[in-house]
C-alpha positions as CSV (number, residue, x, y, z in Angstrom):
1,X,0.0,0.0,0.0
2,X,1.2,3.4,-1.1
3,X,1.1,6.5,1.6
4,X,-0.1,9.4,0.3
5,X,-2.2,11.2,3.4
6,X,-1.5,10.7,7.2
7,X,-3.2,11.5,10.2
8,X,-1.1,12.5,13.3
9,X,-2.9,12.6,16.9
10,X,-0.5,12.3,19.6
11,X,-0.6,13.2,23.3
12,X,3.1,11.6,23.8
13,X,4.8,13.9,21.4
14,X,8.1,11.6,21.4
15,X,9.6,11.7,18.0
16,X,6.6,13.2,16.7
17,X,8.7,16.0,15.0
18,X,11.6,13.7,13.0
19,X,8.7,11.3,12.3
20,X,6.5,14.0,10.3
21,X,9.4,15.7,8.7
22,X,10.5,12.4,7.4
23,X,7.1,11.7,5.9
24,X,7.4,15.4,4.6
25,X,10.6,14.4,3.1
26,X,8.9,11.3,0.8
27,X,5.8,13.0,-0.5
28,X,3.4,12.2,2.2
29,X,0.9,15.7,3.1
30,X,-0.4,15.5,6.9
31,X,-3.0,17.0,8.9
32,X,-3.5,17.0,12.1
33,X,-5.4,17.6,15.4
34,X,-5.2,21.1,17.6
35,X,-2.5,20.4,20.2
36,X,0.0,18.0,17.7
37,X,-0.9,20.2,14.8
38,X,0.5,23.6,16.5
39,X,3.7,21.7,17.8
40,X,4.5,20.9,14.0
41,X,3.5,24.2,12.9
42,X,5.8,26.1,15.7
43,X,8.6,24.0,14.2
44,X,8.3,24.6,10.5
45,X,6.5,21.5,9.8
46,X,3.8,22.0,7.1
47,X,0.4,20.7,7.9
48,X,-3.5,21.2,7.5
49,X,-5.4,20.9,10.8
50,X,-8.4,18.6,10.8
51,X,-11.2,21.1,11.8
52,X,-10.2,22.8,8.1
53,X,-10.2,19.8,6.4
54,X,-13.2,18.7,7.9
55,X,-14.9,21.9,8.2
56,X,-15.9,21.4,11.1
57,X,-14.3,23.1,14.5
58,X,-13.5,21.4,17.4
59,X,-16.2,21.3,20.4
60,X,-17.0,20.7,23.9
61,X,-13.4,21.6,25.3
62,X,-11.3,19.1,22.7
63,X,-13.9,16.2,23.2
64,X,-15.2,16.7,19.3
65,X,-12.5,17.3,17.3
66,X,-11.6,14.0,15.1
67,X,-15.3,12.3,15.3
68,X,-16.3,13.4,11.9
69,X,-17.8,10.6,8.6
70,X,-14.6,12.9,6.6
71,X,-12.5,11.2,9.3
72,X,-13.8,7.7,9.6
73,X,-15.5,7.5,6.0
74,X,-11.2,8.5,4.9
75,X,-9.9,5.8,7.2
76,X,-12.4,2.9,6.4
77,X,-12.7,3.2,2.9
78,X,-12.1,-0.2,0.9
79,X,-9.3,0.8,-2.6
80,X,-11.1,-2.1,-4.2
81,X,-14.9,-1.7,-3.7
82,X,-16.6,0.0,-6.0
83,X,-19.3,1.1,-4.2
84,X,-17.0,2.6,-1.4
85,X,-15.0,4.2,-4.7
86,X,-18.4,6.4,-5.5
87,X,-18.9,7.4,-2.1
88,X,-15.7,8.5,-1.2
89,X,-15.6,10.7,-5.1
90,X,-19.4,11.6,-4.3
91,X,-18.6,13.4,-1.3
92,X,-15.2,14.2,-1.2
93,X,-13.6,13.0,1.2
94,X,-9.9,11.9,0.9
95,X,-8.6,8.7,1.7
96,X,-6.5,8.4,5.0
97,X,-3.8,6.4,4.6
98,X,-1.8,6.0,7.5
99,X,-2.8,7.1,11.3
100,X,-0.6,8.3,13.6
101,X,-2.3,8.0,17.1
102,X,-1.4,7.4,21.0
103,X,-3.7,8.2,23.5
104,X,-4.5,9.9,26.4
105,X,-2.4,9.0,29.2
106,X,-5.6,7.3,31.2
107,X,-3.1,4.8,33.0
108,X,-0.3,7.3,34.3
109,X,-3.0,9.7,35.9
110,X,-5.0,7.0,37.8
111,X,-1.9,5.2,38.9
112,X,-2.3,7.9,41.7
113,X,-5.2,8.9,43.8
114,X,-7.2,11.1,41.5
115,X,-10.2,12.9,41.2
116,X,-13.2,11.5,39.8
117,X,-13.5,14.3,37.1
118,X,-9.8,14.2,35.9
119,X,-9.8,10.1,35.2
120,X,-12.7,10.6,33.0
121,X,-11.4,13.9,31.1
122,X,-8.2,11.3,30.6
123,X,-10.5,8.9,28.9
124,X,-9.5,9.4,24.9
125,X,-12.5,8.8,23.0
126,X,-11.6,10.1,19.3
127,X,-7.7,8.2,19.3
128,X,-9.0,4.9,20.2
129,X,-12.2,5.2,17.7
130,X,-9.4,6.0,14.7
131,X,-7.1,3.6,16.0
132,X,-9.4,0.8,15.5
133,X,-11.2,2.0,12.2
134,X,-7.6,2.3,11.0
135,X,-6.7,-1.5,12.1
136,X,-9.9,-2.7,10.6
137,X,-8.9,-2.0,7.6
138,X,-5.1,-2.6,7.9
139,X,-5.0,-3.7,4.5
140,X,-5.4,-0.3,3.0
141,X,-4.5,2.0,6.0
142,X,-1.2,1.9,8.6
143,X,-1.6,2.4,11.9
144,X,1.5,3.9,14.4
145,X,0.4,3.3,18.2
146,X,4.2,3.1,19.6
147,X,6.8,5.9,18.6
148,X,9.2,2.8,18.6
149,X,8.3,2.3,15.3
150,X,8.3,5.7,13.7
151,X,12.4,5.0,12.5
152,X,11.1,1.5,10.9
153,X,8.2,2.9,9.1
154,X,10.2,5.8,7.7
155,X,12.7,3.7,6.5
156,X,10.4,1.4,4.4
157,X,8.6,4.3,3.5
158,X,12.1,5.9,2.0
159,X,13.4,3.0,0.5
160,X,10.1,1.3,-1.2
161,X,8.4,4.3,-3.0
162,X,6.3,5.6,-0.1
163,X,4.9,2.1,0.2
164,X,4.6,-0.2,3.1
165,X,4.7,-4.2,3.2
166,X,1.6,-6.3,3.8
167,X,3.8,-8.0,6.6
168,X,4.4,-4.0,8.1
169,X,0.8,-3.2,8.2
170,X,-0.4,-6.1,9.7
171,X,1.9,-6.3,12.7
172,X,1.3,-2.8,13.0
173,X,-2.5,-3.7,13.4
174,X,-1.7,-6.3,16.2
175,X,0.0,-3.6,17.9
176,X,-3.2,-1.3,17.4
177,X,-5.8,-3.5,19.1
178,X,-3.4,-4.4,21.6
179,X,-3.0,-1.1,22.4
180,X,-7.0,-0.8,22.4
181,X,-7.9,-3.9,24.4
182,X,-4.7,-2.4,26.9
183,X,-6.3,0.7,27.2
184,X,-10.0,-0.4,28.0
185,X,-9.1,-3.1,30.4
186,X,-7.3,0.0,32.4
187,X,-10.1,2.2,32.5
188,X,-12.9,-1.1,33.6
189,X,-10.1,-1.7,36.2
190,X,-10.1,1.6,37.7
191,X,-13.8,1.8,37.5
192,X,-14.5,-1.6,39.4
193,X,-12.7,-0.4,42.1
194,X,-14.5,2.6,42.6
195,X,-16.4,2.9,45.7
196,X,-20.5,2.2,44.8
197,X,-23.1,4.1,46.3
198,X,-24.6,2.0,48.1
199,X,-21.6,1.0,51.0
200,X,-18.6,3.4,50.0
201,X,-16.1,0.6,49.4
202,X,-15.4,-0.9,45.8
203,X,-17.3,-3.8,44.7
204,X,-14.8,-6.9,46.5
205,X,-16.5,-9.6,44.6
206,X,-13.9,-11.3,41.8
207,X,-15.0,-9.8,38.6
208,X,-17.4,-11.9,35.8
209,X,-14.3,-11.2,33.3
210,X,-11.4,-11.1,34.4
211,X,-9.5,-8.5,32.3
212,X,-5.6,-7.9,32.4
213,X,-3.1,-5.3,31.1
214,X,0.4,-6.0,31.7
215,X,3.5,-4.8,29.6
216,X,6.5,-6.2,28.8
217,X,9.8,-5.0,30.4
218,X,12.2,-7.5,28.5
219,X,12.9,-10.6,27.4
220,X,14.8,-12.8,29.8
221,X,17.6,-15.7,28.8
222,X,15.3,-18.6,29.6
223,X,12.9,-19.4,32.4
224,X,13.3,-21.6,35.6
225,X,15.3,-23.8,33.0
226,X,17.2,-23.1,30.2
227,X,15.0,-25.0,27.6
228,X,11.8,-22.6,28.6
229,X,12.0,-19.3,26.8
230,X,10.4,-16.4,29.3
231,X,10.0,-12.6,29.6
232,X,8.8,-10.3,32.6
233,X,5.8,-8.0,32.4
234,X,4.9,-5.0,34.5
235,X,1.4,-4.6,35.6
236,X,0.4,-1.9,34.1
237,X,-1.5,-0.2,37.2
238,X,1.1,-1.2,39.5
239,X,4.4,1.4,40.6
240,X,5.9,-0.9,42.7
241,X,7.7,-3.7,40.3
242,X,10.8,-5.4,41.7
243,X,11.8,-5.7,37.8
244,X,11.4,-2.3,37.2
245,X,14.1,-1.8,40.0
246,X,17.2,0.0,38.7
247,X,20.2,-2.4,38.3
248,X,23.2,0.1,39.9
249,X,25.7,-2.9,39.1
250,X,26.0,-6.4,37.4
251,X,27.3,-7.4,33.9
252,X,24.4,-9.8,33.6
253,X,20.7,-9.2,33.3
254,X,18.1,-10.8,35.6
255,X,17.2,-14.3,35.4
256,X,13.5,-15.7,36.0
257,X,14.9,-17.4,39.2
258,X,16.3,-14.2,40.0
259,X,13.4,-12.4,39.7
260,X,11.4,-14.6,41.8
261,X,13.8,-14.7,44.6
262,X,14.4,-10.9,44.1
263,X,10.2,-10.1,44.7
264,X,10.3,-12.9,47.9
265,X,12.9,-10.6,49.7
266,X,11.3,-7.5,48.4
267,X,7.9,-8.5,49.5
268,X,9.2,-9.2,53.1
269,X,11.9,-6.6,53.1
270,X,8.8,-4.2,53.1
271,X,6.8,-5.6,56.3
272,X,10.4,-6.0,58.4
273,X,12.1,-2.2,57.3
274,X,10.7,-0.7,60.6
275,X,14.2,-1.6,61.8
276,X,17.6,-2.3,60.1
277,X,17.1,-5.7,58.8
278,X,19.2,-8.0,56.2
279,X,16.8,-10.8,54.9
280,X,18.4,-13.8,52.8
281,X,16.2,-15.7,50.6
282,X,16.8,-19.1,48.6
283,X,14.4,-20.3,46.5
284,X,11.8,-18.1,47.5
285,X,12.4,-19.1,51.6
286,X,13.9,-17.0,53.6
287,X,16.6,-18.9,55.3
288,X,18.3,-15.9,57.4
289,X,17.0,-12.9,59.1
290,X,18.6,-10.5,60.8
291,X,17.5,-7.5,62.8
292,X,20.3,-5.0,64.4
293,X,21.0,-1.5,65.7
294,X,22.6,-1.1,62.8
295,X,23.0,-3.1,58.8
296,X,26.0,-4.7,59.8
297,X,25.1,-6.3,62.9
298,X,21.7,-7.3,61.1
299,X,23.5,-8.7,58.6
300,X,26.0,-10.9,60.6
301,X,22.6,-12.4,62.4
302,X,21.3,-13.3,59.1
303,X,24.2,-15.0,58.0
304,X,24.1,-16.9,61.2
305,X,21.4,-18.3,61.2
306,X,21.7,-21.0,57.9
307,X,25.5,-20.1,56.1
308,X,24.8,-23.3,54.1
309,X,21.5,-22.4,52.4
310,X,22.5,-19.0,52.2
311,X,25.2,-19.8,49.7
312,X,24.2,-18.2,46.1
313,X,21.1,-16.3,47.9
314,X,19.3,-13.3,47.8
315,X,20.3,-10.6,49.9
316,X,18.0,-7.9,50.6
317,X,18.4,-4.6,53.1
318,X,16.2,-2.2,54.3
319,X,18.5,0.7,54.6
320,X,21.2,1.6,51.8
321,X,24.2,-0.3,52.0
322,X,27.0,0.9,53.8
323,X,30.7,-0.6,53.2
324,X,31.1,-2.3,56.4
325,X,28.2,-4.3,55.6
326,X,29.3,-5.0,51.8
327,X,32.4,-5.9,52.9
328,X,31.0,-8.7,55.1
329,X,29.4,-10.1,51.4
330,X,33.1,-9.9,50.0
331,X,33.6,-13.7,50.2
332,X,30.2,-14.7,49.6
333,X,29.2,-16.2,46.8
334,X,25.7,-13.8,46.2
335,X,23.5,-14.5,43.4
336,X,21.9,-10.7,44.0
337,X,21.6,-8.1,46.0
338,X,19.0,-5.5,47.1
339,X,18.9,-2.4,48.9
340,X,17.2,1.5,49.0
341,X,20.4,3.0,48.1
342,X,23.8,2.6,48.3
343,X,27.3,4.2,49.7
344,X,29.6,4.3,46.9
345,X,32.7,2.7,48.2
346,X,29.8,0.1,49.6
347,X,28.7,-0.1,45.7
348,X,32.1,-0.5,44.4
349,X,33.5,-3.2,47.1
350,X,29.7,-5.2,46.7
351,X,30.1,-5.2,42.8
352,X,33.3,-6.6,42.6
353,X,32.5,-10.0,42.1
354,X,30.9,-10.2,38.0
355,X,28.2,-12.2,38.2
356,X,26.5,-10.3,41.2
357,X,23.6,-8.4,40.4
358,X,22.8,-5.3,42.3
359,X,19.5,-3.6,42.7
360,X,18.3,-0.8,43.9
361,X,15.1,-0.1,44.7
362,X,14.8,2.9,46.7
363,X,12.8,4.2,44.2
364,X,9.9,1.9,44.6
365,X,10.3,0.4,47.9
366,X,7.5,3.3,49.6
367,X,5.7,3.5,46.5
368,X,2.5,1.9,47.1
369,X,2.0,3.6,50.7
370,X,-1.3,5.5,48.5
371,X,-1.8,3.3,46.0
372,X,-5.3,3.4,45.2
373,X,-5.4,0.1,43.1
374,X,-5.6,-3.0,45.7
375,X,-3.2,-5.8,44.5
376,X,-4.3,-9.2,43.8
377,X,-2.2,-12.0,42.8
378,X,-3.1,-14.6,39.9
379,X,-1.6,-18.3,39.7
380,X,-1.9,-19.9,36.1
381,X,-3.8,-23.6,36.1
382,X,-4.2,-25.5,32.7
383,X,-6.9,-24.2,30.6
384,X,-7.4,-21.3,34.0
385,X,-6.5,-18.8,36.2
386,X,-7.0,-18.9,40.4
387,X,-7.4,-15.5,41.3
388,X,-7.4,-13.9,45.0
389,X,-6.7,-10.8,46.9
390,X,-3.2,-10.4,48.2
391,X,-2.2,-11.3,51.6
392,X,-2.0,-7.8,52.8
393,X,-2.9,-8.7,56.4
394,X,-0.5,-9.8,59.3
395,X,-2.4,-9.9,62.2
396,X,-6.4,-8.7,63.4
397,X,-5.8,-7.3,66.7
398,X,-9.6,-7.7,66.9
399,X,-8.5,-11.5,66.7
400,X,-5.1,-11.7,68.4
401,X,-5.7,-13.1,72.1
402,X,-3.6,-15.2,74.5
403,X,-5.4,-18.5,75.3
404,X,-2.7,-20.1,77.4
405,X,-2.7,-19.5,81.5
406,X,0.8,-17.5,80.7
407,X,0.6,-14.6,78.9
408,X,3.8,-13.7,76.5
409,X,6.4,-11.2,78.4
410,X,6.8,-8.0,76.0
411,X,10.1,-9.7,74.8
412,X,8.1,-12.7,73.8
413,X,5.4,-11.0,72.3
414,X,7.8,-8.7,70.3
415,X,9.9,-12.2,68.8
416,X,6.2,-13.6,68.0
417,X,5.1,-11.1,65.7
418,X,8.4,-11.0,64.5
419,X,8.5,-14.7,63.8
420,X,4.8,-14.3,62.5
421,X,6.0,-12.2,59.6
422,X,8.4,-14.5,58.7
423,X,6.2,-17.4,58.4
424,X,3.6,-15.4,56.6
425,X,6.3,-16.1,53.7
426,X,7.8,-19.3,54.0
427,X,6.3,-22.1,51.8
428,X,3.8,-24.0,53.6
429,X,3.9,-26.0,55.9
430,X,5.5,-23.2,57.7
431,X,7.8,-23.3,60.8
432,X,9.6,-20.8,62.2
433,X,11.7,-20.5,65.6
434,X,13.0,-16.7,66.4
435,X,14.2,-14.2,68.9
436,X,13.4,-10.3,68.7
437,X,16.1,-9.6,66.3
438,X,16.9,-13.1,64.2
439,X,15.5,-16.0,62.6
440,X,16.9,-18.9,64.1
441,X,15.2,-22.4,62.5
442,X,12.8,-22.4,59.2
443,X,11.0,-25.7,58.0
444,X,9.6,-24.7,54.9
445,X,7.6,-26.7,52.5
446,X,6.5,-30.2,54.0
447,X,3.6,-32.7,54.0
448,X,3.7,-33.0,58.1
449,X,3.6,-29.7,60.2
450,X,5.3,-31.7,62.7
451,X,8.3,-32.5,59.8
452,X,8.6,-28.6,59.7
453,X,9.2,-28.3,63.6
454,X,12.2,-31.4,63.3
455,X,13.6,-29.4,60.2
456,X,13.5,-26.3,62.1
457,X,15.2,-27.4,65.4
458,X,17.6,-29.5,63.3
459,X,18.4,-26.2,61.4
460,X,18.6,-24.1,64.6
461,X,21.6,-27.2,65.9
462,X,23.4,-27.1,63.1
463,X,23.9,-23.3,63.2
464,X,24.4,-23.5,67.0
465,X,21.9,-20.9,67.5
466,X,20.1,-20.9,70.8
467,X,16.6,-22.2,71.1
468,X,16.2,-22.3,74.4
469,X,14.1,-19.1,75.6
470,X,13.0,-18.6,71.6
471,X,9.6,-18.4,70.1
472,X,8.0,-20.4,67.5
473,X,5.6,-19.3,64.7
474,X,3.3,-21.7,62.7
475,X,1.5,-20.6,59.3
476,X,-1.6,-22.6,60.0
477,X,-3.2,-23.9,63.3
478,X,-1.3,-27.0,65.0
479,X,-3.4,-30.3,64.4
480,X,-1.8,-32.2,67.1
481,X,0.2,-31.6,70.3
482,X,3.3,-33.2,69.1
483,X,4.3,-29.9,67.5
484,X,4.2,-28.3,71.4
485,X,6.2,-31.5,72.8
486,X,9.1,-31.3,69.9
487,X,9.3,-27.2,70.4
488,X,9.5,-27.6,74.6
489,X,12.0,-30.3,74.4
490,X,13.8,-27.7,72.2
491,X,13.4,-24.7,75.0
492,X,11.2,-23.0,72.8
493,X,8.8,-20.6,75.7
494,X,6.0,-19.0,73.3
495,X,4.1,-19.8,70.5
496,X,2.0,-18.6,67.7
497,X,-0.3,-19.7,65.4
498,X,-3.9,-19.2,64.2
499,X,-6.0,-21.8,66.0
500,X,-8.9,-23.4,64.7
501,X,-8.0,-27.3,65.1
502,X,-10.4,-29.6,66.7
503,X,-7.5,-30.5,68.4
504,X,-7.1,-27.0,70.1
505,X,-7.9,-28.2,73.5
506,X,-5.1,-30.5,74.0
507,X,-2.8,-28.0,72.2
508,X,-3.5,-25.3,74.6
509,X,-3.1,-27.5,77.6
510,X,0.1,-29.2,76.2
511,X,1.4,-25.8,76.2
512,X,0.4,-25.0,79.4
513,X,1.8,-28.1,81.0
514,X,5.2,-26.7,79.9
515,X,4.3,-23.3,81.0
516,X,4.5,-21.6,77.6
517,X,2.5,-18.8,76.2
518,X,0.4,-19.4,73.1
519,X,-1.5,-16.5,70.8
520,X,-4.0,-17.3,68.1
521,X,-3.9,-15.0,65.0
522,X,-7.2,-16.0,63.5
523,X,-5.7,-15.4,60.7
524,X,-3.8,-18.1,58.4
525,X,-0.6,-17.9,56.3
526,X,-0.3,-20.7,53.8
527,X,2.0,-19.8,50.7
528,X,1.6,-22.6,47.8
């Protein structure tokens, strides 16, 4: 298809300038909408606005301006149908032959708290209407969504007599309803979650459809294994991304693995930076936490507590680095590391080693303190999709209550909740033994609860980490008392979990027999 005639409507005005020069430059006339029409004519760029081509001005504050049959009838007309021929001649109207459109920015406004008013003047009603009259009929009309591509459609335009390829138009049109389907699933989204009328809180039932934008950062080498192929995608209404996280040092680009283990430090990192904290994760567990009066000292208690799984982990701070903590990761061997910031002599001395990847994520690590968008998370089935809220609760202190004769000292109570935000992401089953400032055993991932307790204790001894006077945190309730028995035996004086057995009784008197303390949550913590 030849190019004769072309549209440009942008709000993003990237590129817009070369790009309509260069069509200039080939023969191709342009017109143009008010705001994108006076950029190019500031800048010497010759082109005919729409309201003269169409005559007809643009109304109600810039909401009429490129809704016009000149417009649509120019975009939609068919080169080979007769019929369409006559019509177009009859009334003269010219055809269109390539649009130039991006829209509104609906998705960059709302990703803040907004005003009703100003989401719905960020709704683009004309660009999406020419965007998809212009894909319908791909085979006759191109259609530019992405300013990527304005250097790859000039260059075919130069060097193939102002024509493009049937192979160019039609990737272009994937790109247009892509862009479309992107666009409306963003505005439903922020709709749905819209408080109704009737009770002031958005509607919390799982929507009928299910709709979801998400973009792609970049490809990745391969997935958890080298023969799957895999990318990662941003959500497009989220601001707080662990892949969008800046990489301040590394000669290699994030692996999937990486990723994963990158977003299961992050995602803890968050509920633990209250304090200065150094949290090591493997395979999604964490298997070290340290808290301290300073990074250092928080992170020589994570590396206590499992030195062997902690070998090619994740390492993740919640204060920027500083170089005598980097330099106690000089002789590690550290798959990646993440932190809100670092020192630069910290930055040089943790970036020595090549194959460490470095993060920094002070720029997203507060970000969703006022997100108005509530997160949900979405695990893939075959031929499906399981969809829930997040687990954005730790505790109900509606629900918290002591049920033991012994209530927990302050100490004890401070080491529970502590242990209880460790558990709340550790693979189920989930055991956890802690102190106030350090995890000290983690069984993470077994068919018997009371498996998870052996694991932990047996991970506490080989450390050589001190269970006696520690706590224990469990992700669901306790189904027997055998759990109590192993954790007393160990010295372990307090214990937390969310209750609900049938067997609750004879936990709660198992652990009063040994004089512990016990809390129910009322609130469970399974991670699949």
């Amino acid at each position: 298809m030849k190019v004769n005639l072309a549209l440009l409507s942008v709000h993003d005005k990237t590129g817009i300038l070369e790009f309509a020069r260069g069509l200039l430059d080939v023969g191709v006339d342009l017109i143009s909408t008010g705001g994108t029409a006076q950029l190019l004519r500031e800048n010497g760029v010759r082109v005919r606005e729409i309201s003269d081509y169409t005559g007809f001005p643009e109304i109600l504050g810039g909401r009429v301006k490129s809704l016009h049959p000149k417009i649509h009838a120019g975009l939609l007309y068919r080169r080979d149908n007769q019929d369409d021929q006559q019509t177009i001649k009859k009334l003269g109207i010219s055809p269109i032959d390539m649009v130039v459109v991006n829209l509104y920015p609906f998705e960059k406004v709302t990703a803040r708290t907004v005003a009703l008013t100003e989401a719905i003047e960020n709704i683009d009603i004309g660009g999406p209407s020419m965007i998809r009259a212009a894909a319908k009929n791909y085979q006759n009309v191109a259609v530019v969504t992405d300013p990527s591509d304005y250097p790859k459609v000039l260059n075919e335009l130069k060097t193939s007599d102002r024509s493009l390829s049937d192979n160019t138009t039609f990737s272009l049109m994937l790109k247009a309803f892509a862009r479309t389907a992107q666009y409306d699933t963003v505005i439903s989204s922020f709709f749905s979650n819209l408080p109704t009328e009737q009770n002031a809180k958005p509607d919390e039932s799982a929507p009928s459809k299910l709709l979801l934008s998400f973009e792609k950062l970049q490809d990745l080498r391969y997935g958890e294994n080298p023969h799957q192929k895999a990318a990662v995608y941003r959500d497009i209404q989220s601001r707080s991304c662990i892949a969008t996280a800046r990489l301040a040092a590394g000669q290699k680009e994030l692996s999937y693995n990486n990723i994963i283990d990158a977003d299961a430090s992050y995602s803890l990192l968050r509920e633990l930076k209250e304090r200065p904290t150094t949290i090591i994760v493997k395979h999604t567990n964490p298997c070290g936490i340290g808290c301290g009066t300073n990074l250092a000292e928080s992170c020589r208690r994570a590396m206590e507590t499992d030195p062997v799984s902690a070998f090619g982990g994740i390492y993740g701070f919640t204060r920027p680095l500083d170089l005598e903590t980097a330099n106690l990761l000089a002789d590690k061997f550290v798959e990646l590391v993440l932190a809100p910031g670092y020192d630069t002599e910290a930055l040089k001395k943790v970036s020595s080693k090549k194959n460490r990847r470095i993060l920094d994520i002070s720029d997203i690590v507060n970000i969703d303190e006022n997100n108005p968008h509530a997160e949900k998370t979405f695990r893939r089935i075959h031929g499906g999709i399981l969809y829930q809220d997040s687990d954005d609760i730790l505790v109900d202190d509606q629900k918290l209550k002591t049920v033991t004769k012994r209530t927990p000292t302050p100490d004890e109570k401070e080491a529970l909740l502590f242990a209880w935000t460790i558990v709340k992401h550790t693979k189920s089953n989930a055991i956890v033994i802690a102190s106030r400032d350090q995890l000290i055993g983690v069984g993470a991932g077994q068919m018997s609860r009371v498996d998870s307790c052996k694991i932990a204790v047996a991970k506490a001894k080989e450390a050589k980490l001190r269970t006696a006077g520690a706590v224990m945190a469990s992700d669901a309730f306790l189904p027997f008392r055998d759990s109590v028995d192993l954790m007393a035996g160990a010295g372990v004086t307090a214990i937390i979990q969310p209750g609900g057995s049938i067997s609750d009784p004879d936990v709660i008197n198992a652990a009063d027999g040994f004089g512990m303390a016990m809390l129910f949550t009322g609130i469970r913590h399974f991670v699949h």
